[in-house]
N, C-alpha and C positions, 0 to 999 in steps of 0.2 A: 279556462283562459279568461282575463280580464278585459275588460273593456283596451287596455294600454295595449296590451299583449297580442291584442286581434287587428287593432290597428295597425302596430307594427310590422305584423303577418303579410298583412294586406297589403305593403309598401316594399314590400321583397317581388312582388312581380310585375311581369311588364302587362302591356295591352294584349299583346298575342297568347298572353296565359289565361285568358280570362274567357272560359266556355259559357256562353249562355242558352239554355234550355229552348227549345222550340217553345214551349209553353210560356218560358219567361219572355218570350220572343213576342208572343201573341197577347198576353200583359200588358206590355209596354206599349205597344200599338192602341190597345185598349184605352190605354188611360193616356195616351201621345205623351212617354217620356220617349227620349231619344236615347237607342242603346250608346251612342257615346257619350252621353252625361251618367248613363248607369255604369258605362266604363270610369270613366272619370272618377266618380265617387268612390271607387272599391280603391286604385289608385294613388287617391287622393285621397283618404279617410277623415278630411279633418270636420265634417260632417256629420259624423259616427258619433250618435250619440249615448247608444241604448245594441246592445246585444243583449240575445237570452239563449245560452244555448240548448236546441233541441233535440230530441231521441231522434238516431240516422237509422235507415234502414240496415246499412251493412256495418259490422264490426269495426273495418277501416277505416269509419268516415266518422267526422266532426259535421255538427250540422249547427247552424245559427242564424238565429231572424235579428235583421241588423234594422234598425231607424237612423235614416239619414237627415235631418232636419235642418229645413230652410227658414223655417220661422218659427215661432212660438203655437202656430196653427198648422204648418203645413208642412211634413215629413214622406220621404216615401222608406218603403221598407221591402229588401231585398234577402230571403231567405239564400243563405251561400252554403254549399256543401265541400269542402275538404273532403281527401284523403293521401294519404303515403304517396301514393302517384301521382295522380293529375292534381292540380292549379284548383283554385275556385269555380265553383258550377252556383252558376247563380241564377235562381228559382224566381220565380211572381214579384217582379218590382209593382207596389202598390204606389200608389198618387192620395 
């Protein structure tokens, strides 16, 4: 899937589809982004500048380290996991 394709993806769902990880939970906290700005981005993608998709553990799933950038220095990056069933699972928002 292309950078266009995953944006697109990600604009087919609402706030309530959007599972975040106890670990992404603890992350975020870490590095004080607020998980409604990390909602907001997936959303909103027009932020999305850089996907790389990566090996999932399960068959079903899609996996991808997304860069959202707010400036020429400063991006945060939200690994999001797909599959068949559930919405996006979204992993270790980085700062």
């Amino acid at each position: 899937m292309n950078l266009e394709e995953l944006k697109d993806k990600l604009r087919e769902y609402s706030i309530k589809d959007i599972i975040i990880t106890d670990h992404a939970e603890m992350q975020a906290i870490v590095r004080d982004i607020e998980l409604e700005e990390v909602k907001n981005n997936v959303l909103h993608p027009e932020k999305l500048v850089f996907a790389k998709e990566q090996e999932a553990k399960k068959q079903d799933e899609k996996k991808y380290e997304c860069y959202f950038a707010y400036s020429k220095t400063h991006a945060h990056k939200y690994v999001m996991i797909f599959n068949s069933v559930l919405p996006p699972d979204i992993c270790h928002p980085l700062k």
